[in-house]
C-alpha atoms as one frame of an Amber mdcrd trajectory, in Angstrom:
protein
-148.350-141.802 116.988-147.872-145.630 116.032-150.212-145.492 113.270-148.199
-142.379 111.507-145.074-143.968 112.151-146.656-147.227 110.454-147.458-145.349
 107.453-144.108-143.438 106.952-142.552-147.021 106.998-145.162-147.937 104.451
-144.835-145.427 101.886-140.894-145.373 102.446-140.946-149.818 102.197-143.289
-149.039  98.818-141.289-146.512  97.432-137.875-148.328  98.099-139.148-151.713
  96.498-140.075-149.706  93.245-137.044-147.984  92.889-134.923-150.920  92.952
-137.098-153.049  90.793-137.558-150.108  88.483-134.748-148.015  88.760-131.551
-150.771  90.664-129.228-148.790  92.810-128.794-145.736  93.484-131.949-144.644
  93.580-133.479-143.555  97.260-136.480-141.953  99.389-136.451-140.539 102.420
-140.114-140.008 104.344-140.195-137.778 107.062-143.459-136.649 109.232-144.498
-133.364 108.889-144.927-130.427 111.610-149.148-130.493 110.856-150.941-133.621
 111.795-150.189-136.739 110.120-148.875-135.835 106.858-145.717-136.811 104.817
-143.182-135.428 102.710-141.418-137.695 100.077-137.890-136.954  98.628-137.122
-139.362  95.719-133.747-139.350  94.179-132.871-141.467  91.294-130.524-141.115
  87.980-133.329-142.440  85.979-135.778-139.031  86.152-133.614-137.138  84.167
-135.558-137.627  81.019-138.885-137.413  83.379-140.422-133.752  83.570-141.198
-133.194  87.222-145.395-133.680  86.938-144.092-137.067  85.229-142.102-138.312
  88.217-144.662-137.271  90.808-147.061-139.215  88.433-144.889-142.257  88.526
-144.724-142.232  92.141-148.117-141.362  92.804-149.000-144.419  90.783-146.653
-146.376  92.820-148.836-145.216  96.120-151.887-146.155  94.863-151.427-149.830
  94.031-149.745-150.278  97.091-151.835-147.769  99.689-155.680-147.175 100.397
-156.826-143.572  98.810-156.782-141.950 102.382-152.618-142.710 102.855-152.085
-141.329  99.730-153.477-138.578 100.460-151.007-138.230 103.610-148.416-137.135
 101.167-148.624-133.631 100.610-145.045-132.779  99.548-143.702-134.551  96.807
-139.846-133.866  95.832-138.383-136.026  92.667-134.947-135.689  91.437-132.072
-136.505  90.160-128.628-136.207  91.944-127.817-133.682  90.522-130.556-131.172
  91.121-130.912-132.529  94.763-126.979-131.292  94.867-127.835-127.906  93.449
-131.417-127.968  95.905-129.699-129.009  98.959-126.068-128.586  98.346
């Protein structure tokens, strides 16, 4: 339990470092467990994907992952979400 906490931490503390530096304010993940084993699903909102197609926003994150986490955590994340405010509006409501 403590070492999939740890790495939901990690992957949120990675992603929220590169969104600032790349992105400033406004732009957020959320990292939440899922239901099966140890695995993770990101949610990445930021006004700065809307020129990004969606398989180039999951490739800028998943490049984010890797420099940061070992292949095996990367692999934890096996639901990916990227998008701007205003599609997570219209997604989520």
């Amino acid at each position: 339990m403590v070492a999939r906490k740890n790495l939901r931490l990690r992957v949120e503390r990675v992603l929220q470092r590169r969104l600032r530096s790349e992105f400033g304010n406004g732009a957020r993940a959320i990292v939440e467990r899922s239901d099966f084993k140890d695995y993770l699903h990101v949610y990445v909102t930021a006004k700065k994907f809307a020129p990004l197609d969606l398989g180039e926003r999951a490739d800028l994150i998943f490049r984010w992952l890797r420099e940061d986490l070992t292949p095996r955590e990367v692999g934890k994340v096996t639901r990916l979400l990227p998008l701007t405010p205003a599609e997570e509006r219209l997604t989520f409501g």
